[in-house]
N, C-alpha and C positions, 0 to 999 in steps of 0.2 A: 566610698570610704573616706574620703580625701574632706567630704561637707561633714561627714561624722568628727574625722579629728579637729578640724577649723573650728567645729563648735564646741567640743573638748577646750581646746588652747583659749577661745575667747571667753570663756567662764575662769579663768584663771588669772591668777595676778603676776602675768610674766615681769620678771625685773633680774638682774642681777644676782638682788639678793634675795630673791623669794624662789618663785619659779624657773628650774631653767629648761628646755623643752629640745629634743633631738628626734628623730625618723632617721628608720630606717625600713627599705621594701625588703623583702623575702617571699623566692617561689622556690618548688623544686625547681633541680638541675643546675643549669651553671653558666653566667655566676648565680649563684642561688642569694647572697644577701649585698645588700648596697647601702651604707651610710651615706643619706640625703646632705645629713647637716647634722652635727656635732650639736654638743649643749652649751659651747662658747660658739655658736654660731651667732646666732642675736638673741639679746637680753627686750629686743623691740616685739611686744604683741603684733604689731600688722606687718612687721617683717616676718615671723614664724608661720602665721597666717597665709602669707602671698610664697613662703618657700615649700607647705604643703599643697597650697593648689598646683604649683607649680610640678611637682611629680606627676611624672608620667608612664600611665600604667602601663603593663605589659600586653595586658590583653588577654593572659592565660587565665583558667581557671582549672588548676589542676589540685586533687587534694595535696596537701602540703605536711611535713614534717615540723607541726608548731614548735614541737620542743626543741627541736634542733633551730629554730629560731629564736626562743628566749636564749637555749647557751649563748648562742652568737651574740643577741643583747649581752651577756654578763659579761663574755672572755673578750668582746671587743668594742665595747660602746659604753658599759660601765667602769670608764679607764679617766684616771685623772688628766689625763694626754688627751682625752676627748672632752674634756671639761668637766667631768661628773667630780662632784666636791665629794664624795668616798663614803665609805661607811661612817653610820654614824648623821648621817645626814635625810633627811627625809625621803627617799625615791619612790616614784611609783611609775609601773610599769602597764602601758596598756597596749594589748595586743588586739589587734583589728583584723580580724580572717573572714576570707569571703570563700573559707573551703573548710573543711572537716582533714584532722590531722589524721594520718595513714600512720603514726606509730601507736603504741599502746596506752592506754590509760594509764600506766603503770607510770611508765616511761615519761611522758607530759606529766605528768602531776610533780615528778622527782625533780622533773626541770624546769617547775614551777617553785618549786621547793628550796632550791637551790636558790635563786634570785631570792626567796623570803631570806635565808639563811646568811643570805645581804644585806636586809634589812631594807626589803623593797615589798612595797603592797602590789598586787600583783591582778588586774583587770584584764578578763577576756572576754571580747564581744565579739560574737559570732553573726555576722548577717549575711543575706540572701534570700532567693527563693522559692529553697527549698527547707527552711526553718520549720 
């Protein structure tokens, strides 16, 4: 996951005032979600780069409650206090699961929705080896 986001961020124009880039892990259980690094972390590509290799995984593979990890993105990581310049501003949201989410379609899609409703585009990629 980690060579997936690195190649994410280096197609992008990290700067300031373009791109600004944040990670956060989430599994079930507890604690279940960890801000890596905020989006006034580094405005530097090879800094953003070396602070996603740098996470270290858990090791678990448990299915997970995705939606309950975009809330967590919106109610604590799309926060001007974490850097995020606010509505009205470009955001995009990409979720990286290496598990299939245990709550409902219903449910996921709404808290998918929610984040649109932010004015965030909103990417989920699912990988593994059971795809």
């Amino acid at each position: 996951m980690k060579s997936l986001a690195a190649g994410i961020v280096n197609n992008l124009p990290v700067s300031a005032a373009s791109v600004n880039v944040a990670a956060l892990t989430f599994t079930s259980g507890t604690p279940s979600s960890t801000i890596r690094f905020n989006f006034a972390a580094s405005y530097n590509k090879a800094t953003v780069v070396s602070n996603i290799n740098s996470i270290v995984n858990s090791g678990t593979l448990n299915p997970a409650e995705l939606g309950k990890a975009l809330s967590y993105i919106r109610n604590n990581l799309m926060l001007v206090g974490q850097g995020w310049r606010g509505v009205g501003t470009s955001t995009t949201v990409v979720l990286i699961a290496d598990s299939s989410t245990i709550e409902t379609n219903a449910l996921f899609l709404s808290r998918i929705q929610t984040l649109q409703t932010s004015g965030a585009r909103v990417f989920v990629v699912r990988i593994g080896s059971d795809m």
